[in-house]
VEXBA-821821 format. One line per field, with one value per residue: x, y, z of N, C-alpha, C in turn; residue in one letter; residue number from 1. Coordinates in Angstrom, 1 decimal. Example, Ala and Ser with C-alpha at 12.3 -4.5 7.8 and 13.67 -1.06 7.14 Angstrom:
REM residues 2
n_u = 13.2  12.8
n_v = -5.7  -2.2
n_w = 7.8  7.1
ca_u = 12.3  13.7
ca_v = -4.5  -1.1
ca_w = 7.8  7.1
c_u = 13.2  12.9
c_v = -3.3  0.0
c_w = 7.8  7.9
code = a  s
pos = 1  2
***
This chain:
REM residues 166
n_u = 3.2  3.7  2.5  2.9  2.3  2.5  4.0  5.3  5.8  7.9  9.3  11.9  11.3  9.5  10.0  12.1  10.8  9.3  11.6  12.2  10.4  9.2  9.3  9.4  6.5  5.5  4.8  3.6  1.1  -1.9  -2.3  -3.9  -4.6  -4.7  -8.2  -9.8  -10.6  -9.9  -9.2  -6.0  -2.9  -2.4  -2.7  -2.9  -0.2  0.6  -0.1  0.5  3.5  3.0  2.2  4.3  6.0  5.2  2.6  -0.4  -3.1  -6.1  -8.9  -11.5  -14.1  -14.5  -12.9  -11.5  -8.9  -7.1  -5.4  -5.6  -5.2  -5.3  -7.8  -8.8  -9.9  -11.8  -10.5  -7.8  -6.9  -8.2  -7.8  -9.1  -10.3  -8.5  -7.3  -9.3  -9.4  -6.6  -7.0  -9.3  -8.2  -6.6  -7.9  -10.2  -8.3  -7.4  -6.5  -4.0  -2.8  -1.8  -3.1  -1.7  -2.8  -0.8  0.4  2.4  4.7  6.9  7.5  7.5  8.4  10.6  8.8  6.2  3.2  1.7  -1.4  -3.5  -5.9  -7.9  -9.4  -11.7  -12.2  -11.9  -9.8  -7.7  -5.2  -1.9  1.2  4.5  6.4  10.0  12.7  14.6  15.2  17.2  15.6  13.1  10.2  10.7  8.9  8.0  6.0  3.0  1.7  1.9  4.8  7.4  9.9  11.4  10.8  9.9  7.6  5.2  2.7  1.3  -1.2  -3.2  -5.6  -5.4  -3.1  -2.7  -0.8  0.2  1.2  3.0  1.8  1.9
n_v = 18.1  15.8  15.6  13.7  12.3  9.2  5.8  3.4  2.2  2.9  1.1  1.9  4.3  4.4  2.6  4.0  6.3  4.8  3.6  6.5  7.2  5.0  5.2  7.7  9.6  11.7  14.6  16.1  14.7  13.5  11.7  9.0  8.1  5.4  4.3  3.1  -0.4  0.4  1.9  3.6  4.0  2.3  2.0  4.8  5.3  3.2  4.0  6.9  5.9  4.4  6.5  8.1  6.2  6.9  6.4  7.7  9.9  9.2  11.3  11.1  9.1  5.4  4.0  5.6  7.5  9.3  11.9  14.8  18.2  17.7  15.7  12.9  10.4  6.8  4.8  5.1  6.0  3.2  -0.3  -2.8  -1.4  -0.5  -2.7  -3.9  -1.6  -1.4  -4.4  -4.4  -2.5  -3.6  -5.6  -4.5  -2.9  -0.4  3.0  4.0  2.8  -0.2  -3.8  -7.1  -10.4  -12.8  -15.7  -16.5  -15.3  -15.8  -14.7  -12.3  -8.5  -6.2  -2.8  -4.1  -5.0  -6.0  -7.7  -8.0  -10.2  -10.5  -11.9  -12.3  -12.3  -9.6  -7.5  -5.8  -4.4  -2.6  -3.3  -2.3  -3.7  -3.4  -4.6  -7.9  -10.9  -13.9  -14.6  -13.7  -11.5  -8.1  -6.4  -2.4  -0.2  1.5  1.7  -0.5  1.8  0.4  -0.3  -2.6  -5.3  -8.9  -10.3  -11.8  -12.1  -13.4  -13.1  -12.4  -14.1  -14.8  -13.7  -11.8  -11.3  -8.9  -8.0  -5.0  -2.7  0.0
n_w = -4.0  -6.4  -9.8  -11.7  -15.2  -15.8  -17.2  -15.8  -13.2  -10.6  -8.9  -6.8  -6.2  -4.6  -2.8  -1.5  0.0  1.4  3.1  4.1  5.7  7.1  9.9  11.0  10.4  7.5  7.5  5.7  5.3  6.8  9.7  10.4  13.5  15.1  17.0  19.4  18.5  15.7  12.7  11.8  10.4  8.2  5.5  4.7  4.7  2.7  0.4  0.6  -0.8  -2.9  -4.6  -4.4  -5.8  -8.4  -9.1  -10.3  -9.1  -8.9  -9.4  -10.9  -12.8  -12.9  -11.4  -7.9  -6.8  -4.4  -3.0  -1.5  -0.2  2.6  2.3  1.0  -1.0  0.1  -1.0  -0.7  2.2  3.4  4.3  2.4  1.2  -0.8  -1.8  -3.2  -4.8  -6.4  -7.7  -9.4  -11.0  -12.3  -13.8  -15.0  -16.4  -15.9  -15.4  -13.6  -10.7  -10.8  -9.4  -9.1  -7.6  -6.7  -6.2  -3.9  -1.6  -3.1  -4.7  -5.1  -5.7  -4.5  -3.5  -3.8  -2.4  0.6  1.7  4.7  6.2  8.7  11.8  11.6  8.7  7.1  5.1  6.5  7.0  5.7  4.3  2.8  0.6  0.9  1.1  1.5  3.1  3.3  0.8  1.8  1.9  3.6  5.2  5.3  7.1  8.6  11.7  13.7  13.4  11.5  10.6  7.5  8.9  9.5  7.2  8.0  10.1  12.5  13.9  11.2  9.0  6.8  3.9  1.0  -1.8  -3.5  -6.9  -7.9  -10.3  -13.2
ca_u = 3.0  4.1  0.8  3.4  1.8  3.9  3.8  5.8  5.8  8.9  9.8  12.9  10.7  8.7  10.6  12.8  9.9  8.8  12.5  12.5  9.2  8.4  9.3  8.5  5.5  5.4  3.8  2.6  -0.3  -2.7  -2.0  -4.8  -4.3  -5.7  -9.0  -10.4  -9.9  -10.5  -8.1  -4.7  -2.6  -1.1  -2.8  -2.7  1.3  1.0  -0.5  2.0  4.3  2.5  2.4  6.0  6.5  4.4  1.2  -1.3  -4.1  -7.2  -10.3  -13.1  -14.4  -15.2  -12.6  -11.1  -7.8  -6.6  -5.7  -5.6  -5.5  -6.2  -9.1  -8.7  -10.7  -11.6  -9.7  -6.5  -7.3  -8.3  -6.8  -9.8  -10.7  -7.1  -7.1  -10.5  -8.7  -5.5  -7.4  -10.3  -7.4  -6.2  -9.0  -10.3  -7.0  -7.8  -5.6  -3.7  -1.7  -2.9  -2.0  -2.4  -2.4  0.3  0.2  3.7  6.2  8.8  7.0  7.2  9.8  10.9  7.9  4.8  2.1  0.8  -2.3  -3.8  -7.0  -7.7  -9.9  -13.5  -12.4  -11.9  -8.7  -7.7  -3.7  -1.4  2.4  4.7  8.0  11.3  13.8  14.4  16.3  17.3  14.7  12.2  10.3  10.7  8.1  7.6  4.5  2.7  0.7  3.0  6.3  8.4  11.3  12.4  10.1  9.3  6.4  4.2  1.5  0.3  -3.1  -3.6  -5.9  -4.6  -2.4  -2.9  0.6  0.0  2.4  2.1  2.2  1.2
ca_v = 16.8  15.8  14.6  13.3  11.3  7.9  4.5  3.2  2.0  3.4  0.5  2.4  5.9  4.1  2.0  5.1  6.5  3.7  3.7  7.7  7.4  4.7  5.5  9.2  9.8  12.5  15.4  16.9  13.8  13.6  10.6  8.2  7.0  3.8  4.7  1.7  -1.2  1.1  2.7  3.3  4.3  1.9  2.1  6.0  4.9  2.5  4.6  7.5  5.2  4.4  7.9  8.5  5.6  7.4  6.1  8.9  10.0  9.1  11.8  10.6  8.0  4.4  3.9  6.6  7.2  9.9  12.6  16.3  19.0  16.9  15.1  11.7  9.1  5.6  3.9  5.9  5.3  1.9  -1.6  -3.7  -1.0  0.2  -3.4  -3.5  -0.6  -2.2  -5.5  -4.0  -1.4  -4.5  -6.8  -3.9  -2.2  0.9  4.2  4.2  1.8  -2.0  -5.1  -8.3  -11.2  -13.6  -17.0  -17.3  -14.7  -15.4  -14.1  -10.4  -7.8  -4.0  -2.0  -4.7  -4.9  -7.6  -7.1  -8.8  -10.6  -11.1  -13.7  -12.0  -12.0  -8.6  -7.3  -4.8  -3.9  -3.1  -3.1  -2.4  -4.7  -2.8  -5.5  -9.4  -11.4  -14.9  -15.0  -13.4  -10.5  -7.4  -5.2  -1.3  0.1  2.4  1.4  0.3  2.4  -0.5  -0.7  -4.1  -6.6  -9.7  -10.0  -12.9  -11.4  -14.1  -12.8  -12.9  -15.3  -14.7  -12.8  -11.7  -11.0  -8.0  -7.2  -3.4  -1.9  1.2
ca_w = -4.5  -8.1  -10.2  -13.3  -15.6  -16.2  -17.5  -14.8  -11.6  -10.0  -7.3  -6.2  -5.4  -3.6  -1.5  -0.8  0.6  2.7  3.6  4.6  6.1  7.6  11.6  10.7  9.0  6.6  7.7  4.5  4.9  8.2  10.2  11.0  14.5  16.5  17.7  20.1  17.8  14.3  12.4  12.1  9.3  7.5  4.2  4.1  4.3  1.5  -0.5  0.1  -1.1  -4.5  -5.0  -4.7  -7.0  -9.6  -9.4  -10.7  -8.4  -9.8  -8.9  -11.1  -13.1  -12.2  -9.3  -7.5  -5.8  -5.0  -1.4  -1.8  0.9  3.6  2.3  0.4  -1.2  0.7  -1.4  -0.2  3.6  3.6  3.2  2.0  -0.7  -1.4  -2.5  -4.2  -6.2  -7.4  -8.5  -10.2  -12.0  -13.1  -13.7  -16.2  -17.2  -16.0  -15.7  -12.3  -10.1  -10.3  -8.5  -9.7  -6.8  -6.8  -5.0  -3.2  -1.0  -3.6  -6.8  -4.8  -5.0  -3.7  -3.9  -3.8  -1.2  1.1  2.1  5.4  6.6  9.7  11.9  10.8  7.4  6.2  5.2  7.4  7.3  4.2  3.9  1.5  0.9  0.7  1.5  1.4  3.8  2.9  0.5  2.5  2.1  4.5  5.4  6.3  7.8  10.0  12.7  14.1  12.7  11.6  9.1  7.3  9.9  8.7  6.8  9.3  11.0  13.5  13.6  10.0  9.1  5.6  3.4  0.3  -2.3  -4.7  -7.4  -8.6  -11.7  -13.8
c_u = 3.2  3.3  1.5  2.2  2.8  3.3  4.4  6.1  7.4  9.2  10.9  12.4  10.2  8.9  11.5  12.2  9.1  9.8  12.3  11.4  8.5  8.2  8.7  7.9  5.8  4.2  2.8  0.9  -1.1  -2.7  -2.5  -3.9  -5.1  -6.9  -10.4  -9.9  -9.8  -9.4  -6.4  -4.1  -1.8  -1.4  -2.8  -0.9  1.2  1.0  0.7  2.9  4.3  2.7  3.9  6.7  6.2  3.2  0.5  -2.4  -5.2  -8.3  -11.6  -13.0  -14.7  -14.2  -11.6  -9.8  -6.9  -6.3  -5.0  -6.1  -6.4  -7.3  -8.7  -9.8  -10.8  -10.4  -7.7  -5.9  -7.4  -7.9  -8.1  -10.4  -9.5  -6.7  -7.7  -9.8  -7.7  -6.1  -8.2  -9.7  -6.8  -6.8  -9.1  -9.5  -7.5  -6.7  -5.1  -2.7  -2.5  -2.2  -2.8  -1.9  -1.6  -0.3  1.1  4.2  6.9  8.7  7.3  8.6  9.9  9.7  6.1  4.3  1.6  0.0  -2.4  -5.5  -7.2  -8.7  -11.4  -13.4  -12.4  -10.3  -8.5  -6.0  -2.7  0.0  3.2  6.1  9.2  12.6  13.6  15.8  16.0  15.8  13.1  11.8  10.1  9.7  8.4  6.4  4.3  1.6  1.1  4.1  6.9  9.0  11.9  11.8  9.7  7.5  5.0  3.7  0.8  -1.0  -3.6  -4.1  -5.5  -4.2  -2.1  -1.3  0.3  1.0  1.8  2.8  1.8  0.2
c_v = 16.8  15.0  14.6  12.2  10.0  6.4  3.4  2.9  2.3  2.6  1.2  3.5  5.0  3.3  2.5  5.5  6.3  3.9  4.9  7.5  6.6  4.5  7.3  9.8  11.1  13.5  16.3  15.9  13.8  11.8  10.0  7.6  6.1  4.4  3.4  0.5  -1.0  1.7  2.3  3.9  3.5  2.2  3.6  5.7  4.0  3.3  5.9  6.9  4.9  5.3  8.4  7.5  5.6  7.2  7.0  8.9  10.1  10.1  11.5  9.7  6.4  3.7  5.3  6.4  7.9  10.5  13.9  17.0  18.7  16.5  14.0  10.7  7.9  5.0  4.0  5.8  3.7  0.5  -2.0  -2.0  -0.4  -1.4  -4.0  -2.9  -1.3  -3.3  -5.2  -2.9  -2.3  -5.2  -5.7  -3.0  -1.1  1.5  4.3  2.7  0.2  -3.0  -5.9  -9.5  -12.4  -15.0  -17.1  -16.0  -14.7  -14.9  -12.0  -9.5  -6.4  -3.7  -2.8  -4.6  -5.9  -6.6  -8.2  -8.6  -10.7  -12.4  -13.5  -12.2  -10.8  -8.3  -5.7  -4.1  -4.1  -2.7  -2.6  -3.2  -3.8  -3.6  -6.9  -9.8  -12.8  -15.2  -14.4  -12.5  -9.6  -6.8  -3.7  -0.5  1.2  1.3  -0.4  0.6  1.7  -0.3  -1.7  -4.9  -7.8  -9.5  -11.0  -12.0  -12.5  -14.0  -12.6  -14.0  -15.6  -13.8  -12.6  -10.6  -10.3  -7.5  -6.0  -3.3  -0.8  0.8
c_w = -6.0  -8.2  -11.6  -14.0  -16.3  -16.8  -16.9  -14.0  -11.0  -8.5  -6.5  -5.1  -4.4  -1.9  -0.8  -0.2  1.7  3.4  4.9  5.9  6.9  9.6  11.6  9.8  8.7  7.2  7.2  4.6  6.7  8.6  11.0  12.2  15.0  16.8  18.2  19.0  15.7  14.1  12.2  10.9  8.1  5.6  3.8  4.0  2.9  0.6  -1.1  -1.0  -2.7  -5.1  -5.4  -5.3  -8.4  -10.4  -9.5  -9.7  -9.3  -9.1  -9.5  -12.0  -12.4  -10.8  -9.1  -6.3  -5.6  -2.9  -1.9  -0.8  2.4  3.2  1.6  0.1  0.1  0.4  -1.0  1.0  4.1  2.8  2.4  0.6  -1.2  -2.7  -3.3  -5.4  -7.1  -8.1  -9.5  -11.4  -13.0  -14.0  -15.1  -16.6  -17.1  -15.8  -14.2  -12.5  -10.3  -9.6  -9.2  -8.6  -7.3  -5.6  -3.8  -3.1  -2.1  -4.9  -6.1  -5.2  -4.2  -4.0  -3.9  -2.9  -0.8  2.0  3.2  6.4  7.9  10.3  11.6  9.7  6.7  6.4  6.1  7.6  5.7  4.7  2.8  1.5  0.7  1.3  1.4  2.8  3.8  2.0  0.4  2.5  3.3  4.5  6.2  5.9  8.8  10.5  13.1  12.9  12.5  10.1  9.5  8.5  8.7  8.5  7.5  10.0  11.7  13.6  12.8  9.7  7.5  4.9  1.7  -0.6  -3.3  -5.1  -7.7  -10.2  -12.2  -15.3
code = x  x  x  x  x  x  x  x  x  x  x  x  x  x  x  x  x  x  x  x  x  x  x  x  x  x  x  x  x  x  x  x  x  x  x  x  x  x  x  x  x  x  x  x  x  x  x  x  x  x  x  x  x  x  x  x  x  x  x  x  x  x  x  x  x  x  x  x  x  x  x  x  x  x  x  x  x  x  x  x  x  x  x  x  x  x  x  x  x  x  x  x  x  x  x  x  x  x  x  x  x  x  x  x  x  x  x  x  x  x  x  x  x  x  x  x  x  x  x  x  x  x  x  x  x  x  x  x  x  x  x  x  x  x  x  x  x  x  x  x  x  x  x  x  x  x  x  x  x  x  x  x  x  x  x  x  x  x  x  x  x  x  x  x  x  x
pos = 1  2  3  4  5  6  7  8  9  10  11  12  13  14  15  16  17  18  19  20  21  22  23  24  25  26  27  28  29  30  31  32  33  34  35  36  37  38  39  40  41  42  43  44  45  46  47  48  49  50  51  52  53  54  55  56  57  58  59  60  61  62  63  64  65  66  67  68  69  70  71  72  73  74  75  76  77  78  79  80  81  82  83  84  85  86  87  88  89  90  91  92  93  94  95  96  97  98  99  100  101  102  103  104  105  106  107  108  109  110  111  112  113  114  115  116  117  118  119  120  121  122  123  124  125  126  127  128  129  130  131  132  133  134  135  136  137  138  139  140  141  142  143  144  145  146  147  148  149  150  151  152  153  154  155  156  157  158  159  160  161  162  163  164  165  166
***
């Protein structure tokens, strides 16, 4: 794993990444599966993905975000605080990846993240965009393995549009 330090957000790395990666996970990372209606992997996929677009792992101070020798932060694992992390990196300009939410699909490009709500209210599934079609952004994901699907989630009761940055 390369721990560069950048100023950067590297949309390209990242969405090659997603590209390489997203029907065959990456074996260097441990691969949350399904368990009953818990789990899954998609945000340990996003995250890869940040990573390989040169987002810094964060290990200490006031948020954390980071995965090392099989073990990993929350925030690394999971959507609803993966996305805690980026806003709050933003919100107080902290040292890592941030997202700043967007209103509208058409403000996104290569490399951003839609997060999704479902009908309890918590967010619970993260993407990352690597393609457009008519307009539109594409998604790829784990859980399930999809490359380039549209980004509609039916069972979203809403969807939250995060640009990234460094």
């Amino acid at each position: 794993m390369d721990y560069r330090i950048t100023s950067t957000y590297s949309r390209s790395k990242a969405v090659n990444y997603a590209i390489k990666h997203a029907k065959n996970p990456n074996p260097a990372y441990r691969y949350f599966p399904v368990v009953g209606d818990n789990g899954g992997d998609c945000t340990n996929f996003t995250s890869q993905c940040l990573f390989a677009g040169v987002a810094p792992m964060i290990f200490s101070g006031k948020n954390i975000w980071w995965y090392k020798n099989h073990g990993w932060s929350i925030s690394w694992a999971t959507a609803h605080s993966l996305y805690w992390y980026l806003k709050i990196n933003a919100h107080d300009n902290l040292y890592g990846a941030k997202g700043r939410e967007v209103s509208s699909s058409s403000l996104l490009e290569k490399g951003d993240i839609i997060f999704y709500r479902n009908q309890r209210g918590k967010i619970t599934h993260s993407a990352m965009i690597t393609s457009f079609k008519n307009g539109s952004p594409l998604i790829s994901q784990h859980t399930p393995e999809v490359l380039n699907i549209s980004y509609i989630k039916p069972w979203a009761s809403k969807m939250y549009f995060m640009k990234i940055s460094l």
